[in-house]
C-alpha angles and dihedrals in degrees: 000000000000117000106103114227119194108215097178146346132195127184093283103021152060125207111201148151123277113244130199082265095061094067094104099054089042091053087045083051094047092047100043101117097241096048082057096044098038101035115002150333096225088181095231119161104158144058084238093050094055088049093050079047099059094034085056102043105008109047092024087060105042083054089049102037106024080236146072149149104311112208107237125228140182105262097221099039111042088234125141120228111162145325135255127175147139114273124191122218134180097235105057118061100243137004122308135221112245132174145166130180121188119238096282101050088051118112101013099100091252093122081055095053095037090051097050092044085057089049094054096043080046096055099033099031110042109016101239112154095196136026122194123215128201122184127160106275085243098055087089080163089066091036089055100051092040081055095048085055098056104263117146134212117263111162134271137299124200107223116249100228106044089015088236117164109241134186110246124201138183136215127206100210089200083074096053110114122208 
């Protein structure tokens, strides 16, 4: 894939696909030491790896779904610093809000505005009226910011693949603002 599709911008940042020159930042993202202890350990230590990654669950899942994990840049400067999207998993009953930003785009309130960029496409665009959200119960960072955005709480799930407990939220897109 590399034509670049700009899924939604916002006054700081640019949602877009990710492209076959994006594998290096996207192998920088997966192996970030937060993303592995708070999300995976998707086990990627090349260039050609990362590419076979996003070809598998990115692209794969941009042609299924109509939607994906967008890599998200800084919208004046051109520079990446993480990625957000909607994922879709067999065990929840519609598509999820995921997101990861690498240590320089933390703190700074970017995972808020990425996140209710992604509401809004969800709700306009296509045409989703709820998003879910799962995050492990000790990343309060990512609660805090799914709770900005308007998730509630709605139990736990224990993941299908390690059988970790995680904190699972909704989210009604009729409520969105924007």
């Amino acid at each position: 894939m590399n034509d670049v599709h700009i899924v939604a911008e916002t006054q700081r940042l640019r949602l877009r696909r990710f492209v076959d020159s994006d594998a290096g930042f996207y192998r920088q993202m997966l192996n970030d030491p937060d993303f592995i202890h708070f999300i995976v350990d998707r086990h990627i230590d090349s260039d050609a790896a990362a590419l076979a990654d996003m070809q598998t669950r990115v692209y794969a899942s941009y042609q299924k779904h109509g939607f994906g994990m967008y890599r998200v840049d800084m919208a004046e400067t051109g520079q990446p610093v993480g990625m957000a999207g909607l994922v879709r998993r067999d065990f929840l009953d519609g598509p999820d809000l995921g997101y990861a930003l690498l240590p320089a785009g933390r703190g700074q309130g970017l995972a808020t505005e990425a996140g209710a960029a992604l509401l809004q496409h969800a709700r306009d665009d296509l045409r989703l009226a709820r998003l879910a959200a799962v995050t492990v119960q000790e990343n309060t960072a990512s609660i805090r910011v799914l709770q900005r955005l308007g998730f509630l709480d709605a139990g736990t799930l224990v993941w299908p693949d390690s059988g970790e407990t995680c904190a699972l939220f909704d989210c009604d897109l009729s409520t969105v603002v924007g």
